[in-house]
Biopython code that builds the backbone (N, CA, C, O; Angstrom):
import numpy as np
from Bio.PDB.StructureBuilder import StructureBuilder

atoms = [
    (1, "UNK", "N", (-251.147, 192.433, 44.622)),
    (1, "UNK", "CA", (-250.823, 191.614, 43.486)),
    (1, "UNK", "C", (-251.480, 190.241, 43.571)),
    (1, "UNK", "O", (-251.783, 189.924, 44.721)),
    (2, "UNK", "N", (-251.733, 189.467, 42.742)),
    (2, "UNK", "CA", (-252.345, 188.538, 42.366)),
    (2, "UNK", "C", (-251.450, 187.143, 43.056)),
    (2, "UNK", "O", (-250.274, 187.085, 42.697)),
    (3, "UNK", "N", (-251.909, 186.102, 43.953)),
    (3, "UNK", "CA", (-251.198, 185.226, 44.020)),
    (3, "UNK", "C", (-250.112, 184.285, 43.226)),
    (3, "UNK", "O", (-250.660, 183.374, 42.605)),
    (4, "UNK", "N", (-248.692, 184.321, 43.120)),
    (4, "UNK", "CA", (-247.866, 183.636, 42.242)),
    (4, "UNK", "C", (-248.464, 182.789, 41.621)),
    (4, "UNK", "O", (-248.626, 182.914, 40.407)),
    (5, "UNK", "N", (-249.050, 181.460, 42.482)),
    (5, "UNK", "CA", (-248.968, 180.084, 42.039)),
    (5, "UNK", "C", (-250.785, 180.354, 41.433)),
    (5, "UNK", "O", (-251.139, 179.381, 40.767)),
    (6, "UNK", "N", (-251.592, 181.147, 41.524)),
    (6, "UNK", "CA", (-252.834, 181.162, 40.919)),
    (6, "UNK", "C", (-252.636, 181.445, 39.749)),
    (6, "UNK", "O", (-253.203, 180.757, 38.900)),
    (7, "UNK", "N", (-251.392, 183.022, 39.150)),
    (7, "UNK", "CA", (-251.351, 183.378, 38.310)),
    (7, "UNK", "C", (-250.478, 182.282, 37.051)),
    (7, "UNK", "O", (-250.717, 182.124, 35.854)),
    (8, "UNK", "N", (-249.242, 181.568, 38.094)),
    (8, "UNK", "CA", (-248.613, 180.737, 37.028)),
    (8, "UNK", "C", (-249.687, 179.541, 36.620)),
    (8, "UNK", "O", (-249.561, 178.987, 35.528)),
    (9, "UNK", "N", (-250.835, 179.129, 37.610)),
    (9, "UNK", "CA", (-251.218, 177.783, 37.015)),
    (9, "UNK", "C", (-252.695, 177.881, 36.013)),
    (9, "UNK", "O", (-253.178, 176.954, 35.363)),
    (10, "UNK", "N", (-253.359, 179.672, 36.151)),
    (10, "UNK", "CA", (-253.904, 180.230, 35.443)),
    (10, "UNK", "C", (-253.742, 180.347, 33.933)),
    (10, "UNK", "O", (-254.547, 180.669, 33.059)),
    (11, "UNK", "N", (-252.386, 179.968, 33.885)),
    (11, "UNK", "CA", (-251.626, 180.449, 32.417)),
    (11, "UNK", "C", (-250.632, 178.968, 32.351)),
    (11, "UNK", "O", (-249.408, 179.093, 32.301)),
    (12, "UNK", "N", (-251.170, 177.806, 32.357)),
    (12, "UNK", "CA", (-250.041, 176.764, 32.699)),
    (12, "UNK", "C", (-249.651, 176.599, 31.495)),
    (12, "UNK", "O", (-248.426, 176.535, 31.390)),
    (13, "UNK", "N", (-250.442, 176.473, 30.206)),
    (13, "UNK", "CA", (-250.473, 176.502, 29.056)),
    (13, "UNK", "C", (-249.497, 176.899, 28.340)),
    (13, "UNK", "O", (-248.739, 176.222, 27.645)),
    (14, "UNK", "N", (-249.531, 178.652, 28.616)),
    (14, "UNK", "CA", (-248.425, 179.349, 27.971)),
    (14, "UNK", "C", (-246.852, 178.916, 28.600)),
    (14, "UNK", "O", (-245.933, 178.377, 27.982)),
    (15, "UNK", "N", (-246.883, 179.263, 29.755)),
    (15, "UNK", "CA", (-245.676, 178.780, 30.689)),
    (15, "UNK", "C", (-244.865, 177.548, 30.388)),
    (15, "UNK", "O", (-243.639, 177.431, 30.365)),
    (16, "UNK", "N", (-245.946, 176.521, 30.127)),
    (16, "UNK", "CA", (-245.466, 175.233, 29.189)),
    (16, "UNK", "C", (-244.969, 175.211, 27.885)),
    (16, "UNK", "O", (-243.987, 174.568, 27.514)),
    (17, "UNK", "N", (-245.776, 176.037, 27.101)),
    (17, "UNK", "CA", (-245.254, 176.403, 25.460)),
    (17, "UNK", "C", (-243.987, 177.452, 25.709)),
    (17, "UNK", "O", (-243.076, 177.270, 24.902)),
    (18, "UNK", "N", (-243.858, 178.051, 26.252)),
    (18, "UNK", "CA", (-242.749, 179.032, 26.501)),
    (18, "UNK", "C", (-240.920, 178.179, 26.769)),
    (18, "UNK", "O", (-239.796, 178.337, 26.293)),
    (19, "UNK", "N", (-241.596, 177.250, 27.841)),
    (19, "UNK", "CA", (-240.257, 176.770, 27.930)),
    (19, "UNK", "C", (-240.028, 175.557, 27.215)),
    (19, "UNK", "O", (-238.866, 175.158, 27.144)),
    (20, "UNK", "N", (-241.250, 174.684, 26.491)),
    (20, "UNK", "CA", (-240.632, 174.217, 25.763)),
    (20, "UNK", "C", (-239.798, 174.864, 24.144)),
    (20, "UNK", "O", (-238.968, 174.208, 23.516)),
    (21, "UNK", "N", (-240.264, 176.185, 23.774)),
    (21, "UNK", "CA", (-239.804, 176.619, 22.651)),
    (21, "UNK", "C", (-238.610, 176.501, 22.595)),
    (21, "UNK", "O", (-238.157, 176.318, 21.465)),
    (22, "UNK", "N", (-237.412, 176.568, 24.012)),
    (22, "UNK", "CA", (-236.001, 176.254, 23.855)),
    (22, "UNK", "C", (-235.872, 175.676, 22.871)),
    (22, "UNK", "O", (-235.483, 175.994, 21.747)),
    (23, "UNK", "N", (-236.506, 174.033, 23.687)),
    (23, "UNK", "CA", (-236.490, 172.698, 22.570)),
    (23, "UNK", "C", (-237.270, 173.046, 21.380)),
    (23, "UNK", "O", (-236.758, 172.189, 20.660)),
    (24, "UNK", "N", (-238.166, 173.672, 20.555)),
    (24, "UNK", "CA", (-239.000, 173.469, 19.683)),
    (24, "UNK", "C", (-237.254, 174.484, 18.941)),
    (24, "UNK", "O", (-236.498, 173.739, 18.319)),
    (25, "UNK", "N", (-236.910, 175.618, 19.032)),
    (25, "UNK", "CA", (-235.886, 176.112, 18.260)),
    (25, "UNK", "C", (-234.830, 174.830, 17.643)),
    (25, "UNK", "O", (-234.593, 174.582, 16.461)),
    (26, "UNK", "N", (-234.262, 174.078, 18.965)),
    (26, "UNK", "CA", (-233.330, 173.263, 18.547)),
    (26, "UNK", "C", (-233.357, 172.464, 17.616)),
    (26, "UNK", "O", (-232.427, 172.177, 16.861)),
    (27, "UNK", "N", (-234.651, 171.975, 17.618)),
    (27, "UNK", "CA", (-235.450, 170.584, 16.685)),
    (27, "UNK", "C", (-235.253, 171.516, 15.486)),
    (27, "UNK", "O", (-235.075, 170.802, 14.499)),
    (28, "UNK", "N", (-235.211, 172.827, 15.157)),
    (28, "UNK", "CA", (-235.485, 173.274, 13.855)),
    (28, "UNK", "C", (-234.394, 173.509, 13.369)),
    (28, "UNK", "O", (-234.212, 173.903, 12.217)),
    (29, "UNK", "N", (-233.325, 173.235, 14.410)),
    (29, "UNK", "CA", (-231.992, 173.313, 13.633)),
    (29, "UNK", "C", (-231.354, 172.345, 13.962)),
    (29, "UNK", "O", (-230.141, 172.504, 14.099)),
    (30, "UNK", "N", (-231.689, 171.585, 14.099)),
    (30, "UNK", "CA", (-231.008, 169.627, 14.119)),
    (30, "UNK", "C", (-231.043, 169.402, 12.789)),
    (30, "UNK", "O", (-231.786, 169.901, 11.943)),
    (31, "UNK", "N", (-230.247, 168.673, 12.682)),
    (31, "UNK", "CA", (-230.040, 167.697, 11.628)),
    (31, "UNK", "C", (-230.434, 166.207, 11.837)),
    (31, "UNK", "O", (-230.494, 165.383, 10.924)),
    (32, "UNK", "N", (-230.725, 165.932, 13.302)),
    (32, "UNK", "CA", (-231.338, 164.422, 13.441)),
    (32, "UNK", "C", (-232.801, 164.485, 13.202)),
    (32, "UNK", "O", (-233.548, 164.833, 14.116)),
    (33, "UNK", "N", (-233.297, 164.144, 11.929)),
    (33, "UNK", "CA", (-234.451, 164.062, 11.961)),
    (33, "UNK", "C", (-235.535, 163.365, 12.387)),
    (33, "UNK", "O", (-236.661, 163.843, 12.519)),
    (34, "UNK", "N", (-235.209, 162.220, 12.610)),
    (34, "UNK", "CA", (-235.804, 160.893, 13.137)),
    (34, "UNK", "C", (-235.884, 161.902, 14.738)),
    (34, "UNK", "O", (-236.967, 162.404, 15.039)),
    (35, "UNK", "N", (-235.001, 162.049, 15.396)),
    (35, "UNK", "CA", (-235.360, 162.849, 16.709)),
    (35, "UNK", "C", (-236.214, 163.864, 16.913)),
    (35, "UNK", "O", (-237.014, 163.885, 17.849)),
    (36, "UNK", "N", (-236.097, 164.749, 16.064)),
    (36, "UNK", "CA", (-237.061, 165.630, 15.820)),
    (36, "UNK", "C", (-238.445, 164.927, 15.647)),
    (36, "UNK", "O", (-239.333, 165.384, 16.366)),
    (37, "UNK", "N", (-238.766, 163.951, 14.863)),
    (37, "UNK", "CA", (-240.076, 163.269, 14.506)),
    (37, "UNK", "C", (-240.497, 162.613, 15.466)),
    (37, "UNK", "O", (-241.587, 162.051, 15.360)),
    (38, "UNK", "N", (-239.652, 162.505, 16.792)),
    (38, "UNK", "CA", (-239.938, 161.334, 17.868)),
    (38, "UNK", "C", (-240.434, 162.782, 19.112)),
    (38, "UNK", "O", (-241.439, 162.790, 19.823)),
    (39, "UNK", "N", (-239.554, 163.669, 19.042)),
    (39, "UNK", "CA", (-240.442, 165.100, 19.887)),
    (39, "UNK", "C", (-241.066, 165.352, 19.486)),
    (39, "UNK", "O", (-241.948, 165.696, 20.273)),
    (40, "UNK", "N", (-241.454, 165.518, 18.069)),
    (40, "UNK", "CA", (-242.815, 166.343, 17.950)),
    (40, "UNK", "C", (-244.198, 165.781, 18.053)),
    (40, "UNK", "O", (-245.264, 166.393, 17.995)),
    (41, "UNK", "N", (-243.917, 164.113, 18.266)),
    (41, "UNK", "CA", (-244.872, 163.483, 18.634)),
    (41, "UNK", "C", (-245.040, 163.305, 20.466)),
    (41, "UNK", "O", (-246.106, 163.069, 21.035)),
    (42, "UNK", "N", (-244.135, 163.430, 20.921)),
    (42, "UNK", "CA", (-244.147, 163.425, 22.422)),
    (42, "UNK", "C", (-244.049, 164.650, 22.766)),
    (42, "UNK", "O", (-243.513, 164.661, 23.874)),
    (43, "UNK", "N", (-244.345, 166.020, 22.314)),
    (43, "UNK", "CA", (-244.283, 167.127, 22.996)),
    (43, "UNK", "C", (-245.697, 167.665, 23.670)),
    (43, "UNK", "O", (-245.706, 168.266, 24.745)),
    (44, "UNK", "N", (-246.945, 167.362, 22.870)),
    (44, "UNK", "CA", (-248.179, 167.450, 23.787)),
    (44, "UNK", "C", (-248.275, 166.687, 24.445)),
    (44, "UNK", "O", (-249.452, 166.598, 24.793)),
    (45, "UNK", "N", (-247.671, 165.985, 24.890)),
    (45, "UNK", "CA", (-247.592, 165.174, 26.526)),
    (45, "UNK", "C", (-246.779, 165.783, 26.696)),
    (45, "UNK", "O", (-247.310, 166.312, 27.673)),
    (46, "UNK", "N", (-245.400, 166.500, 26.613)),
    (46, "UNK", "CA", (-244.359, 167.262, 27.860)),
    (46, "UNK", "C", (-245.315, 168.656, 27.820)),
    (46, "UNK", "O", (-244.761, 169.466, 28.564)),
    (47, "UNK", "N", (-246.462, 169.211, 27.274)),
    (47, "UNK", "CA", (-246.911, 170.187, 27.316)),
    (47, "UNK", "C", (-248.124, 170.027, 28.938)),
    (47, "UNK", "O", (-248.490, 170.821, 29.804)),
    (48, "UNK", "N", (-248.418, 168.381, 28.612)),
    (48, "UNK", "CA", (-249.390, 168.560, 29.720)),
    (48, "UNK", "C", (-248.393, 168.139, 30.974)),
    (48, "UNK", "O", (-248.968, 168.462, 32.013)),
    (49, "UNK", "N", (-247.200, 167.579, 31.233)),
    (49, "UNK", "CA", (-246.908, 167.480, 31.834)),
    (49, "UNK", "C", (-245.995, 168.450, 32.290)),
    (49, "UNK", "O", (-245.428, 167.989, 33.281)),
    (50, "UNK", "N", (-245.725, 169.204, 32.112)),
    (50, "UNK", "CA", (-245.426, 170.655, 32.927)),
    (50, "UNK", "C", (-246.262, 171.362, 32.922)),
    (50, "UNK", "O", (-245.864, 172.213, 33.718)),
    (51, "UNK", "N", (-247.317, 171.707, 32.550)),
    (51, "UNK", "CA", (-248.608, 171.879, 33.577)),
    (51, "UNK", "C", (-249.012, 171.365, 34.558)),
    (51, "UNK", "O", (-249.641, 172.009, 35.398)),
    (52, "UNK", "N", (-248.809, 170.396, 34.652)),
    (52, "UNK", "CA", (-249.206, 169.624, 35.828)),
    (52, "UNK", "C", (-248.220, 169.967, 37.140)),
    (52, "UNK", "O", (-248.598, 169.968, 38.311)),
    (53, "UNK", "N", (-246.892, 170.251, 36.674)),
    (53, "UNK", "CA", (-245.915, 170.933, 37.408)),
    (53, "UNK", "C", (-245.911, 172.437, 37.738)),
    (53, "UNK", "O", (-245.399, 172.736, 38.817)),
    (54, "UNK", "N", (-246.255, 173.128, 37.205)),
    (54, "UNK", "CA", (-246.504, 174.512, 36.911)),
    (54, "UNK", "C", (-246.713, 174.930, 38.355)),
    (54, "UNK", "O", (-245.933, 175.831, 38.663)),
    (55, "UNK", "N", (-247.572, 174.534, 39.395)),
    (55, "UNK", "CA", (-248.243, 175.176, 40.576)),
    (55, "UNK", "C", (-247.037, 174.740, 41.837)),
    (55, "UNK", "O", (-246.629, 175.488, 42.726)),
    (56, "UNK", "N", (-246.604, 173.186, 41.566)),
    (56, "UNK", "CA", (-245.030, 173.352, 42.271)),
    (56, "UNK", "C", (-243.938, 174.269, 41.880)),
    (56, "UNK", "O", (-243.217, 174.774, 42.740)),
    (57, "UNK", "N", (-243.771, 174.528, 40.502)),
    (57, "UNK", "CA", (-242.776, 175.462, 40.034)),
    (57, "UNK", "C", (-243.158, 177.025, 40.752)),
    (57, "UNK", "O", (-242.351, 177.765, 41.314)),
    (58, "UNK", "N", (-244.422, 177.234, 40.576)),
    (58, "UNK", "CA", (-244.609, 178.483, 41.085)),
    (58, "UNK", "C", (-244.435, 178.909, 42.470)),
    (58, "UNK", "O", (-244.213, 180.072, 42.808)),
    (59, "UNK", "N", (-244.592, 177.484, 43.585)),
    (59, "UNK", "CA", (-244.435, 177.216, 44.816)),
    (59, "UNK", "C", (-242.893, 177.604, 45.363)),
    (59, "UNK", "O", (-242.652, 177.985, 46.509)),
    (60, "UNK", "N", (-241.763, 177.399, 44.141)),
    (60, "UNK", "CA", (-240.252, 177.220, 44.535)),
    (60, "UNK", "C", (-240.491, 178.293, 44.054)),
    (60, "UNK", "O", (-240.325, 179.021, 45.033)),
    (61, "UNK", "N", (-240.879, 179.195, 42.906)),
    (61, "UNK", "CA", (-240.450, 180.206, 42.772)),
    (61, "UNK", "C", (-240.559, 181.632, 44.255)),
    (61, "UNK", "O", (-239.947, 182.527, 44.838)),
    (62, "UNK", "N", (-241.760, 180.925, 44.161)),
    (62, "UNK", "CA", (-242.365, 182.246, 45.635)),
    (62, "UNK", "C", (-241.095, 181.774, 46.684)),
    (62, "UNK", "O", (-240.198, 182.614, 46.761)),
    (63, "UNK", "N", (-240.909, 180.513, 47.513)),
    (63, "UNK", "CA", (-240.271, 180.776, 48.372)),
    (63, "UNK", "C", (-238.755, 180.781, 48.000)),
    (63, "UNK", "O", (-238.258, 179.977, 48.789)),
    (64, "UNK", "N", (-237.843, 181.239, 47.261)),
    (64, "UNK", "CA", (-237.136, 181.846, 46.929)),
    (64, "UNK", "C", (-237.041, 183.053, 46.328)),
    (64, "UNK", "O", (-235.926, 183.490, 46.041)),
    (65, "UNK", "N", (-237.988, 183.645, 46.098)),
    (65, "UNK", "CA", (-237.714, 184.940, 46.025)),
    (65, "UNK", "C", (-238.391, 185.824, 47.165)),
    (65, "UNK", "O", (-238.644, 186.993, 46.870)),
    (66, "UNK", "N", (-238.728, 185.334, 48.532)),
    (66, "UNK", "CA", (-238.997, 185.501, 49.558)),
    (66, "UNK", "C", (-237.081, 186.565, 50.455)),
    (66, "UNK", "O", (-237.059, 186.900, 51.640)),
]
sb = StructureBuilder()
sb.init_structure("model")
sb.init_model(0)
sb.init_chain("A")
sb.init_seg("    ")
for serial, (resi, resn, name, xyz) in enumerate(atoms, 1):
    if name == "N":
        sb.init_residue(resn, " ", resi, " ")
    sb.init_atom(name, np.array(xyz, "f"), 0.0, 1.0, " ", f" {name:<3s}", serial, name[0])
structure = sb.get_structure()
Protein backbone atom coordinates (compact mmCIF):
# COMPACT_ATOMS: atom_id res chain seq x y z
CA UNK A 1 0.00 0.00 0.00
CA UNK A 2 0.95 3.42 -0.67
CA UNK A 3 2.51 5.48 2.22
CA UNK A 4 -0.32 7.27 4.59
CA UNK A 5 1.23 10.65 4.86
CA UNK A 6 2.33 10.67 0.84
CA UNK A 7 -1.17 9.67 -0.01
CA UNK A 8 -2.96 12.24 2.50
CA UNK A 9 -0.57 15.20 1.45
CA UNK A 10 -0.91 14.05 -2.33
CA UNK A 11 -4.59 14.92 -2.04
CA UNK A 12 -4.22 17.87 0.66
CA UNK A 13 -6.64 19.77 -1.35
CA UNK A 14 -9.50 17.47 -1.24
CA UNK A 15 -8.89 16.43 2.48
CA UNK A 16 -9.09 20.22 3.17
CA UNK A 17 -12.38 20.80 1.13
CA UNK A 18 -13.84 17.70 2.71
CA UNK A 19 -13.55 18.76 6.19
CA UNK A 20 -14.21 22.04 5.75
CA UNK A 21 -17.75 21.18 4.06
CA UNK A 22 -18.97 20.50 7.82
CA UNK A 23 -18.60 24.29 8.06
CA UNK A 24 -19.54 25.19 4.38
CA UNK A 25 -23.21 23.09 5.26
CA UNK A 26 -23.65 25.18 8.45
CA UNK A 27 -23.03 28.64 6.80
CA UNK A 28 -25.94 27.51 4.45
CA UNK A 29 -28.16 27.15 7.13
CA UNK A 30 -27.28 30.08 9.45
CA UNK A 31 -29.16 32.78 9.71
CA UNK A 32 -26.06 35.04 10.70
CA UNK A 33 -25.25 36.40 7.62
CA UNK A 34 -22.64 38.86 8.23
CA UNK A 35 -20.78 35.49 9.62
CA UNK A 36 -21.27 33.62 6.84
CA UNK A 37 -19.80 36.68 4.63
CA UNK A 38 -16.77 36.89 7.05
CA UNK A 39 -16.07 32.71 6.29
CA UNK A 40 -16.51 32.76 3.01
CA UNK A 41 -13.94 35.25 2.70
CA UNK A 42 -11.49 33.53 5.13
CA UNK A 43 -12.07 30.01 4.00
CA UNK A 44 -9.29 29.86 1.14
CA UNK A 45 -6.89 30.59 3.74
CA UNK A 46 -8.39 27.74 6.24
CA UNK A 47 -8.17 25.70 2.89
CA UNK A 48 -4.43 26.39 2.65
CA UNK A 49 -3.96 26.10 6.04
CA UNK A 50 -4.94 22.62 6.63
CA UNK A 51 -2.95 21.64 3.96
CA UNK A 52 -0.24 22.71 5.37
CA UNK A 53 -1.36 20.44 8.31
CA UNK A 54 -2.44 17.56 6.33
CA UNK A 55 1.14 15.56 6.47
CA UNK A 56 1.08 16.03 10.51
CA UNK A 57 -2.55 14.87 10.49
CA UNK A 58 -1.58 11.95 8.46
CA UNK A 59 1.51 11.40 10.85
CA UNK A 60 -1.15 11.00 14.06
CA UNK A 61 -3.25 9.15 12.00
CA UNK A 62 -0.57 6.31 11.12
CA UNK A 63 0.71 6.14 14.64
CA UNK A 64 -2.53 5.44 16.08
CA UNK A 65 -3.79 3.17 14.09
CA UNK A 66 -0.54 1.26 14.57
Amino acid sequence: GQDPRAYFTSRKGDVANALLSITDERGRKSDQKMLVKVYSKLRPTAVQHIGEAIPGLADLIVKHAS
